[in-house]
C-alpha positions in Angstrom: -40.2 38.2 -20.2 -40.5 38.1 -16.5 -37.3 38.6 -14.6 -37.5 35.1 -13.1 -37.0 33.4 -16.3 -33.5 31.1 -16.4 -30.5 32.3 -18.8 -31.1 28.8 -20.7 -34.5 30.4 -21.5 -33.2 34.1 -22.4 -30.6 32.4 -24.8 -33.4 30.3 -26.8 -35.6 33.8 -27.3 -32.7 35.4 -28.3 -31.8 32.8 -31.1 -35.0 32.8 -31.8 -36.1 35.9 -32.6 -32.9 36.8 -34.4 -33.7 33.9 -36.1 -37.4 35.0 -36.7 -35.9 38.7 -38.1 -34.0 36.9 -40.7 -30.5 36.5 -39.0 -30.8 41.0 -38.3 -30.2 43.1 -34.9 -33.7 44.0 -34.6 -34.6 46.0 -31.8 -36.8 43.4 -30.2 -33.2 41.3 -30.1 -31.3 44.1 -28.7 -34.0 44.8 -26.3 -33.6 40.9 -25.3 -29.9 41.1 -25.2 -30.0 44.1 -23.2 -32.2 42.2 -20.6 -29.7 39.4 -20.3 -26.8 41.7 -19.7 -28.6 43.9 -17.0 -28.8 40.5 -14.7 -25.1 40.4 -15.1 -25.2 37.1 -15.5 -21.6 37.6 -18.1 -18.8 39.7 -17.5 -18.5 43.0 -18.6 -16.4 42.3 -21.8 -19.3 40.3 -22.9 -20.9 42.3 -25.8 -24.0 42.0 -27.9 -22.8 40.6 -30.4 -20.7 37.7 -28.4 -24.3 37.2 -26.6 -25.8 36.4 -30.2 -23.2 33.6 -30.7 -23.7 32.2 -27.0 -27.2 32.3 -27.5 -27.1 30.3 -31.6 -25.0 27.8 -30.5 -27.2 27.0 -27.2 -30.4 27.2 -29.1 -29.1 24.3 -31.7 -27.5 22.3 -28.7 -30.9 22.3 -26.6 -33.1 21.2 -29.9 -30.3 18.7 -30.7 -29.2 20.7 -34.3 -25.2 20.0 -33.2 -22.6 20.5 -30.3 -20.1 21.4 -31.9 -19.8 23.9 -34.5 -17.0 25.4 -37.2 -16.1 28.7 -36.3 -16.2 30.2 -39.6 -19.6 28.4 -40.2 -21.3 29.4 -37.6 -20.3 33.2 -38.2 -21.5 32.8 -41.5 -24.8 31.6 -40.6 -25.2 34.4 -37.8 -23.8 37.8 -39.9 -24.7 36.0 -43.4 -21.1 36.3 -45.1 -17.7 35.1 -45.1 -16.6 39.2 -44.7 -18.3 39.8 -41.7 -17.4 36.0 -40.5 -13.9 36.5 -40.4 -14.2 40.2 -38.8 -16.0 38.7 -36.2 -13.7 35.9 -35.7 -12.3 37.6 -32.6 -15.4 37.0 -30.6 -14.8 33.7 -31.1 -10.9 33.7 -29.5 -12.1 36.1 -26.8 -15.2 33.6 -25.4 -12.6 30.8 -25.3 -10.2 32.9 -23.1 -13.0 33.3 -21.1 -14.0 29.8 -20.5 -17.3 30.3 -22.4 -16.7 28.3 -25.1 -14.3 25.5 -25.7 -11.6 24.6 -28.7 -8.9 22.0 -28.9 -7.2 25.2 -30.7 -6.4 26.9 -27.1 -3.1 26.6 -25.6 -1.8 27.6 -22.0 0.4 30.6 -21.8 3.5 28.8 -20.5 4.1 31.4 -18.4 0.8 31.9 -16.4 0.8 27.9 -14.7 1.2 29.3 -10.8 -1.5 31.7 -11.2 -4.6 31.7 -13.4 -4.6 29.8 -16.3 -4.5 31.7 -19.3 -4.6 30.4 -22.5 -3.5 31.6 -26.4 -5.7 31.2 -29.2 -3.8 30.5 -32.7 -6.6 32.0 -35.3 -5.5 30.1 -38.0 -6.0 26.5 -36.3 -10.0 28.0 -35.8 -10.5 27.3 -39.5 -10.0 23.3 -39.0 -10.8 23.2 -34.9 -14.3 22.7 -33.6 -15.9 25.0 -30.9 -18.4 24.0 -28.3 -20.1 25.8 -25.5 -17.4 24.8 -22.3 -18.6 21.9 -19.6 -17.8 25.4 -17.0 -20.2 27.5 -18.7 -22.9 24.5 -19.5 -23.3 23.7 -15.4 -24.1 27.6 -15.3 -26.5 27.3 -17.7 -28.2 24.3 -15.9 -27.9 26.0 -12.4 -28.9 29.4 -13.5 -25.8 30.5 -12.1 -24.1 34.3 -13.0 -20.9 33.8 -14.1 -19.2 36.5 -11.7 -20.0 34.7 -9.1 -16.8 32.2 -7.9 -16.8 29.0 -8.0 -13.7 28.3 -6.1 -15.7 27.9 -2.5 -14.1 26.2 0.4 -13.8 22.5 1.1 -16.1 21.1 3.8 -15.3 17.6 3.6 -13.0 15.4 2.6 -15.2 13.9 0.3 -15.2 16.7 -1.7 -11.5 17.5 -1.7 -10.7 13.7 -2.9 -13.4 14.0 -5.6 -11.1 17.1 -6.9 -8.0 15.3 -5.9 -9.6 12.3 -8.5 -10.6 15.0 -11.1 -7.0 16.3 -11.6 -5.5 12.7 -11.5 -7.9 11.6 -14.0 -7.0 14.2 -16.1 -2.9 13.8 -15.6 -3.4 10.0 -16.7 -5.4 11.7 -19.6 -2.3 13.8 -20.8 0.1 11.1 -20.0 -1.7 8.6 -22.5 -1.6 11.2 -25.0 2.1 11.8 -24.2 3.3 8.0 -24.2 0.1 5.8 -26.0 -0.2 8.1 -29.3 2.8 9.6 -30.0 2.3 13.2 -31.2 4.4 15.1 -32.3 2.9 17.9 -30.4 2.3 18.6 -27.1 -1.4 17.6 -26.7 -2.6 20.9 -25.4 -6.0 20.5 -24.5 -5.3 17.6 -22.0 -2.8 19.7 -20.4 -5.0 22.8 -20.1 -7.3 20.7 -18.6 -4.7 18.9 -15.8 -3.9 22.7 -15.2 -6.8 23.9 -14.9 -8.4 21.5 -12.6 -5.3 21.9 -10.3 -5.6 25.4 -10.0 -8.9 25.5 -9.2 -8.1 22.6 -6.4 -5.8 24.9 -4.8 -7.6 28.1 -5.3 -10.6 25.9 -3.1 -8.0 24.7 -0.8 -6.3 28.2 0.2 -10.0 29.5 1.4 -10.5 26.0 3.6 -9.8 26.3 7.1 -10.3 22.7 7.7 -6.7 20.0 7.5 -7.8 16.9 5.7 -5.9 13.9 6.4 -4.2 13.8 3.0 -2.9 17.7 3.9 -1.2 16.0 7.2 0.1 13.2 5.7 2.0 15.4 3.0 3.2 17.7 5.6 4.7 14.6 8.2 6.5 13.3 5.1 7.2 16.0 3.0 5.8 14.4 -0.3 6.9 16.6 -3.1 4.0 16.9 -5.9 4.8 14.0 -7.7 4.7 11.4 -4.6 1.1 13.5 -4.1 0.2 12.1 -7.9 1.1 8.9 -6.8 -0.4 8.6 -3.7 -3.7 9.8 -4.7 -3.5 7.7 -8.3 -3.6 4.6 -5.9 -6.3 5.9 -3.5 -8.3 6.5 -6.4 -7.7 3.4 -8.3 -7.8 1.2 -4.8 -11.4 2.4 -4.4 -12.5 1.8 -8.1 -11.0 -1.8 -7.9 -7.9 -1.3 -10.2 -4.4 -2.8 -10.0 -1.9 0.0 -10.6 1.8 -1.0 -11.8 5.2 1.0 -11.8 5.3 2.2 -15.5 1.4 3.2 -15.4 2.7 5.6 -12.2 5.8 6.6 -13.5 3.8 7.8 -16.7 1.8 9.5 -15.1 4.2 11.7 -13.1 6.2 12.2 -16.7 6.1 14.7 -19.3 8.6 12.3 -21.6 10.8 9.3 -21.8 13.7 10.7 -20.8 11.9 12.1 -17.3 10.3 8.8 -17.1 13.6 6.9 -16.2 14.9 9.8 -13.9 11.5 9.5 -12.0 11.9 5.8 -11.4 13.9 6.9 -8.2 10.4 7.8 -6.6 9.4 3.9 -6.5 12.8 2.6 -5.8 13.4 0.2 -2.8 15.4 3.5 -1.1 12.2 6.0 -2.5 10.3 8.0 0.1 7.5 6.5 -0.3 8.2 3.0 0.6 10.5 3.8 2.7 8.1 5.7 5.2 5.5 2.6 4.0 2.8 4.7 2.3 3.2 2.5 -0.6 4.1 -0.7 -1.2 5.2 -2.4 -4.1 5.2 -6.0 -5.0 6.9 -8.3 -7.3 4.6 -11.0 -9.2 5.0 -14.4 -8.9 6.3 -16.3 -12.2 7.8 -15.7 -15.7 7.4 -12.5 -16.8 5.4 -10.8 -14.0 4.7 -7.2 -13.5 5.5 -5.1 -10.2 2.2 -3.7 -8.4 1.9 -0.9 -6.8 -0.6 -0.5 -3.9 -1.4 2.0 -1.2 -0.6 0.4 2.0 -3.9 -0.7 4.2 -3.4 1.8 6.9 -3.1 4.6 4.1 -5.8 3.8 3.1 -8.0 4.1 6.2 -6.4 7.5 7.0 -6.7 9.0 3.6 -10.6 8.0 3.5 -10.7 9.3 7.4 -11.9 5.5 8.8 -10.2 4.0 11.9 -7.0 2.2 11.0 -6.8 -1.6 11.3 -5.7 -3.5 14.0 -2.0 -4.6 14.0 -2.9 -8.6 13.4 -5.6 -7.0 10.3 -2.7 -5.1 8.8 -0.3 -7.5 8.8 -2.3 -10.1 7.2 -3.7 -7.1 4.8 0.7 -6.7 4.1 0.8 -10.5 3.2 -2.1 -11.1 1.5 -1.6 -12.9 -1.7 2.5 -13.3 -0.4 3.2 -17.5 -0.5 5.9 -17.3 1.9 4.2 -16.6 5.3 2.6 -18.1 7.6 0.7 -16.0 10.8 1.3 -17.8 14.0 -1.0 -17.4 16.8 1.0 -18.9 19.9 -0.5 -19.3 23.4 2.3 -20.1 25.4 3.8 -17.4 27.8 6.9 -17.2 30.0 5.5 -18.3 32.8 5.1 -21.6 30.5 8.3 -21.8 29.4 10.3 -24.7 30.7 14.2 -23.9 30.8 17.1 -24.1 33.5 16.6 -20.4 35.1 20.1 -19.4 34.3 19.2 -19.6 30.5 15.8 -18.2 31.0 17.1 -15.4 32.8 19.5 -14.7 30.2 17.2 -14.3 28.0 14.6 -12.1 29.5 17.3 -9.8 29.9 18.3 -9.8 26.2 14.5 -9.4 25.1 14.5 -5.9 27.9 17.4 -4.8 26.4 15.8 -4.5 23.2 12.6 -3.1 24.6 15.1 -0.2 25.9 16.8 0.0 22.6 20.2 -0.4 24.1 21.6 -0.5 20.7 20.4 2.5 20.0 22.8 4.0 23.0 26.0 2.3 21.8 25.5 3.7 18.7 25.5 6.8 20.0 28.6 5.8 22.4 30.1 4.6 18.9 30.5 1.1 19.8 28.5 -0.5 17.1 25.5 0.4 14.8 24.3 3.4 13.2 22.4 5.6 15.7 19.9 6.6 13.3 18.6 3.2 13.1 14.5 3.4 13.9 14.1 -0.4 14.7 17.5 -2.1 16.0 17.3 -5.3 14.8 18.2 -8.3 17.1 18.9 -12.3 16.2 18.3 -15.1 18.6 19.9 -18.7 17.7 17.9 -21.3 19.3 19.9 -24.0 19.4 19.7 -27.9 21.3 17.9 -31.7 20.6 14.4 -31.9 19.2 11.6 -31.3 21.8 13.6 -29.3 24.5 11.0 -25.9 23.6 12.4 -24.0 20.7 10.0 -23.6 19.2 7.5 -23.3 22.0 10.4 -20.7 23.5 9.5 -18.1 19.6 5.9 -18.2 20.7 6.3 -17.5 24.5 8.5 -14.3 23.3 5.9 -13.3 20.9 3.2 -13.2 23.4 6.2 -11.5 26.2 7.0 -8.8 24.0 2.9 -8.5 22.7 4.2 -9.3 18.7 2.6 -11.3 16.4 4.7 -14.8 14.9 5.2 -15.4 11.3 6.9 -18.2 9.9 8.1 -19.5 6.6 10.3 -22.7 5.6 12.6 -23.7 3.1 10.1 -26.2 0.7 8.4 -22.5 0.1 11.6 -20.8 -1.0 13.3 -23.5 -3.0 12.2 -23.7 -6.7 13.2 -25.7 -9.5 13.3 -22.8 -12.0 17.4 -21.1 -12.2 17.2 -18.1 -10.0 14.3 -18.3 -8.5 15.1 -19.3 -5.1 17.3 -16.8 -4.7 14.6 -14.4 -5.9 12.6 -15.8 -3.0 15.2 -15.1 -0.6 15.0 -11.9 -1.4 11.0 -11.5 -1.3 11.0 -12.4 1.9 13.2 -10.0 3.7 12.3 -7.1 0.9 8.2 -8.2 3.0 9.4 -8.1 6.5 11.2 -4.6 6.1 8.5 -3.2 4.8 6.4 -4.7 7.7 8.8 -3.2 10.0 8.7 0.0 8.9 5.2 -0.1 8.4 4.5 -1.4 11.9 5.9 0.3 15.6 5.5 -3.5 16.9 6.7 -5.5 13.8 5.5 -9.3 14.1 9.0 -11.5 14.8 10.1 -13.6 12.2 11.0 -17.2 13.3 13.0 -19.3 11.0 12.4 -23.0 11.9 14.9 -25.9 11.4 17.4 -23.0 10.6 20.2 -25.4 9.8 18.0 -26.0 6.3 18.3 -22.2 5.5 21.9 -21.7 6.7 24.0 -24.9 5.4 28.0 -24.2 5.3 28.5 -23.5 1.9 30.8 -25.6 0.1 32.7 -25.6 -3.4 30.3 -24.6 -6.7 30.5 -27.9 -8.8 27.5 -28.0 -9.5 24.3 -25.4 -10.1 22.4 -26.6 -6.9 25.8 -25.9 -5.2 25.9 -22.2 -6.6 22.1 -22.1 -5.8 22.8 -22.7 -2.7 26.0 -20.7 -2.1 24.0 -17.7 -3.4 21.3 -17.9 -1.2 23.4 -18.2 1.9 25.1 -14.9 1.0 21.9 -13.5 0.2 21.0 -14.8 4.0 24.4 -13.6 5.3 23.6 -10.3 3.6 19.4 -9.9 5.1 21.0 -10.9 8.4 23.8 -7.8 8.3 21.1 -5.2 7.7 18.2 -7.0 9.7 15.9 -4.7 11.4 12.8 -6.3 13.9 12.9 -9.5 15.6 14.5 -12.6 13.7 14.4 -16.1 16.2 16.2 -19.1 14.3 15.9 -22.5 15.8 17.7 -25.7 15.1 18.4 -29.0 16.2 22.0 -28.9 14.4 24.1 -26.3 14.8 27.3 -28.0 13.6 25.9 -27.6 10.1 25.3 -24.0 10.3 27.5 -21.7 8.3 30.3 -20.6 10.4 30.2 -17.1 9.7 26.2 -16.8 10.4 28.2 -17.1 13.8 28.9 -13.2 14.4 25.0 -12.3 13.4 23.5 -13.4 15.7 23.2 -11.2 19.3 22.1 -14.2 21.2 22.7 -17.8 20.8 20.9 -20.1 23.5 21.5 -23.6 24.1 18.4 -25.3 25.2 19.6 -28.3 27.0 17.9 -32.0 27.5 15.6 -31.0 30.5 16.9 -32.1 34.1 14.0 -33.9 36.3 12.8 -30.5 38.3 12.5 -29.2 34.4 10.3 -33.0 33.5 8.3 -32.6 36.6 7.0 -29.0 35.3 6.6 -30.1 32.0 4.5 -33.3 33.1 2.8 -30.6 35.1 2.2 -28.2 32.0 1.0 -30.9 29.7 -1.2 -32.9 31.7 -4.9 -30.6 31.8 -6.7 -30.8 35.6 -9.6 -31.6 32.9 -8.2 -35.2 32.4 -10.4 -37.5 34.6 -8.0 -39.9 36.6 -5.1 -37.1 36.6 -4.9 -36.6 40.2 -4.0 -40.3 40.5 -1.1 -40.2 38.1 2.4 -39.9 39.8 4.0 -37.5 37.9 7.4 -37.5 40.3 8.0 -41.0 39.2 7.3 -40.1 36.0 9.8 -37.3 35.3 12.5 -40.0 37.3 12.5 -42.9 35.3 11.7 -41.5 31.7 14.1 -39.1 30.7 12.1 -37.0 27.7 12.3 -34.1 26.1 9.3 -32.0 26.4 8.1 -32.3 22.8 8.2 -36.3 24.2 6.3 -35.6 27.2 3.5 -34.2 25.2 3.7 -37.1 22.4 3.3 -39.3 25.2 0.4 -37.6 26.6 -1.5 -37.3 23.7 -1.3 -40.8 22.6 -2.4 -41.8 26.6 -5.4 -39.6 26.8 -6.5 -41.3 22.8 -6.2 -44.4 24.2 -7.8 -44.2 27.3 -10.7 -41.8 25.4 -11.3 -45.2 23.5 -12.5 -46.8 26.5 -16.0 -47.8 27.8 -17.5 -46.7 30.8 -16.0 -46.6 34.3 -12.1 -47.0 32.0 -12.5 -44.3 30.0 -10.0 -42.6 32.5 -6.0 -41.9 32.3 -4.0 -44.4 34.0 -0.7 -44.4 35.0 0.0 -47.5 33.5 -0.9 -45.8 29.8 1.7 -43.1 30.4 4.6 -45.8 31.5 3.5 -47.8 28.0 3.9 -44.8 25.6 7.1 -43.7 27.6 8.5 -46.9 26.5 7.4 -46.8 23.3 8.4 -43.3 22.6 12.1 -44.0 24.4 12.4 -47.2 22.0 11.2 -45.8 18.9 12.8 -42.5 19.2 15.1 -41.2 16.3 17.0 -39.1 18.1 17.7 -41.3 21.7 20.3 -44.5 21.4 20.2 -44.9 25.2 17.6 -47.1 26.9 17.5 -46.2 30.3 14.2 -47.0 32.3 15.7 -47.6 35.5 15.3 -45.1 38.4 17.3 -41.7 38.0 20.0 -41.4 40.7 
């Protein structure tokens, strides 16, 4: 046979002709066998004889006879009794040690899991166990590969190690079905060979790579033990094929037993590694009997499949996706639009620099207050004065000053007719925003609208809306105590504010009924140069005789500019007289104003 002919090819001949000689070591076999063993492609303590079995069972798998074959059997048919079958049953145990063939019979050596896997053979379970030529052996086959040669070459791209990584998780979900889903009595033995074996070889391939993949780095910044590893790249993997993941699918998969499974529920706890460092994320279903998800967090993601992470505004939204609660706010306003007495305004640029040097953070260390240790001190702003005097406007011109994203949420979105449930809610939504914040160096500011509708003075419990609510107001008292990021609360009544939300709050700022230089600007800042007729409007008089609130101003102006947009022709321009008639009707039909003063201001 020429020398270029494939082992697949040798092993059919071989079968062949012993089967041609009637099942005998004729020399034309031996001479065949001989061949085979010169090319090395086996290793040493590969015999004739064990060459013969190789070569019978390939020869019936490539002409589709079987795949699988009875040990005893197939001896029989090769030596041609039960004798020499069972003296030759040896060969069988030593081609499985040797990853040639394959048998649910094998077991690991519980003592050889750190270095090469070996495995123990119990003869007696060959008499009921099926053999097969191993998947290993098979890809030599098809390759033409010698089996000397090692397979265990070095990574060269990340690709390839996550294909491995997948490989061994696959497997450890394998095992842990068979551990939890069937319940054996045994341990099943070939799905753990197999998890071993594939880790082995990962980290045999891994200890001759020179390259650091981003999943290495990641594992050495955060010290993930081999379990969080599991879990991490369980998600990656099931995050690509499309898959929801929940907390008892991970937690089996990281357990041998029961017993270990509720011991391991501390690595997907609120306080776990994991979520603390936001790798992962977890998230509570909404409704009666929902599961909690687990998902790899979006910028995990892009780091672990070496893409560019996203933006911030991308990964928040990627955080809240799917979360009711939220809304993303994308203000305009900056604080050179802000409208306030400078006293106040002053006060509180210098509140929002102290936070951008982390003062806290140095009378911690002074031991004045906090806890040193703290990443992101939080800090509260009450934002507090009648409707329309910029509170709200004031949240977005300090998103865009400290270059943070807004988001918003309000109380119809938390409150729920079903018992407990609004408290739940209260929860969800500061359980989200920490994990923002320590997801995110810039965490978005949280901005609590009409606060007064979150933070009512709890009263006595005669009722169960009245314990509803007095729960959720300690639940708010309680986010508020351990708040880290940005948290602005505004509210037109402060009087019916919990007293002791009092003390939480670093800041509270009065935002005053604007004095006439404040109206003047605010005409000014809500009248666009684009308006035709705007350079004939006198906005001094204006800001003089109407005393409005700037949320007024701009009613006002809207409601002008409609009108006068209605108009034909040459009229179809802003006249003073429109802004005096909506300043009337907004000063008369005003909730909030009892007084009705249009004379000149003194």
């Amino acid at each position: 046979m020429s020398i270029n002919t494939s082992l697949s090819e040798r092993l059919i001949l071989v079968a062949q002709l012993y089967k041609k000689n009637k099942n005998r070591l004729a020399q034309q076999v031996r001479d065949e066998i001989k061949s085979i063993q010169k090319m090395k492609y086996f290793p040493a303590q590969v015999q004739q004889k064990d060459i013969l079995v190789i070569a019978v069972i390939w020869h019936g798998i490539s002409s589709a006879e079987d795949t699988k074959y009875a040990p005893i059997d197939l001896l029989n048919k090769i030596f041609g009794d039960q004798i020499r079958a069972l003296q030759n049953l040896d060969r069988i145990v030593k081609l499985i040690k040797l990853g040639i063939l394959d048998s649910q019979s094998k077991k690991i050596d519980k003592n050889s899991k750190q270095q090469k896997v070996k495995v123990t053979i119990e003869k007696e379970t060959l008499f009921k166990a099926d053999i097969s030529l191993s998947s290993r052996f098979l890809k030599k086959l098809v390759y033409n590969r010698n089996l000397s040669i090692d397979e265990n070459n070095p990574y060269t791209t990340n690709r390839e190690f996550m294909n491995d990584w997948f490989a061994y998780v696959d497997a450890a979900n394998d095992l842990s079905s068979a551990r939890f889903h069937y319940y054996l009595d045994n341990e099943p033995e070939e799905e753990l060979y197999n998890v071993t074996v594939k880790w082995q070889n990962l980290q045999a391939k891994l200890e001759k790579t020179k390259k650091c993949f981003p999943f290495n780095s990641i594992t050495d910044e955060y010290n993930l033990d081999h379990k969080e590893q599991m879990i991490v790249m369980y998600l990656l993997k099931e995050t690509i094929d499309g898959s929801d993941c929940d907390v008892n699918e991970l937690l089996q998969l990281i357990s041998q037993d029961r017993y270990e499974l509720i011991k391991n529920e501390t690595y997907l706890s609120d306080n776990a590694n994991l979520i603390l460092n936001g790798i992962v994320e977890k998230r509570d279903g909404f409704g009666f009997r929902s599961r909690t998800e687990v998902r790899l967090c979006s910028t995990m993601l892009r780091i672990l499949l070496d893409e560019n992470p996203l933006n911030k505004e991308c990964e928040i939204k990627e955080i809240l996706r799917g979360n009711p609660f939220f809304t993303i706010v994308h203000p305009k306003q900056n604080m050179n639009d802000l409208i306030l007495e400078e006293s106040i305004k002053q006060t509180l640029v210098k509140s929002l620099k102290l936070y951008q040097k982390n003062v806290s953070g140095i009378l911690a260390q002074w031991g004045i207050s906090g806890n040193n240790e703290t990443k992101n001190p939080g800090t509260l702003l009450l934002l507090y004065g009648p409707p329309g005097t910029g509170k709200t406007f004031c949240a977005g011109a300090v998103s865009n000053y400290l270059n943070r994203s807004l988001i918003t949420t309000d109380i119809s979105k938390i409150l729920s007719a079903w018992v407990g449930e609004s408290e739940q809610n209260v929860r969800s939504i500061f359980l989200t925003y920490d994990r923002i914040v320590k997801r995110l160096q810039e965490p978005p500011i949280l901005l609590l609208n009409e606060a007064d509708q979150f933070l009512t003075k709890r009263g006595e419990a005669q009722r169960s809306v009245d314990r509803m609510y007095n729960q959720m107001q300690n639940l708010f008292l309680e986010a508020f105590e351990n708040f880290q990021g940005i948290l602005i609360c505004t509210t037109n009544l402060r009087g019916n504010l919990d007293p002791a939300f009092s003390r939480r709050f670093h800041l509270k700022l009065q935002f005053p009924f604007p004095k006439i230089n404040e109206r003047i600007k605010l005409w000014h800042l809500h009248i666009p140069g684009s308006v035709p007729g705007v350079n004939e409007i006198d906005i001094n008089h204006l800001a003089s005789r109407y005393e409005l609130s700037g949320g007024q101003i701009s009613v006002v102006i809207k409601n002008s500019a409609t009108e006068a947009a209605g108009r034909k022709g040459h009229e179809k321009i802003l006249k003073q007289e429109d802004l005096e008639k909506f300043c009337l009707l907004e000063l008369n039909s005003s909730f909030e104003n009892t007084q009705k003063k249009y004379g000149f201001a003194i």
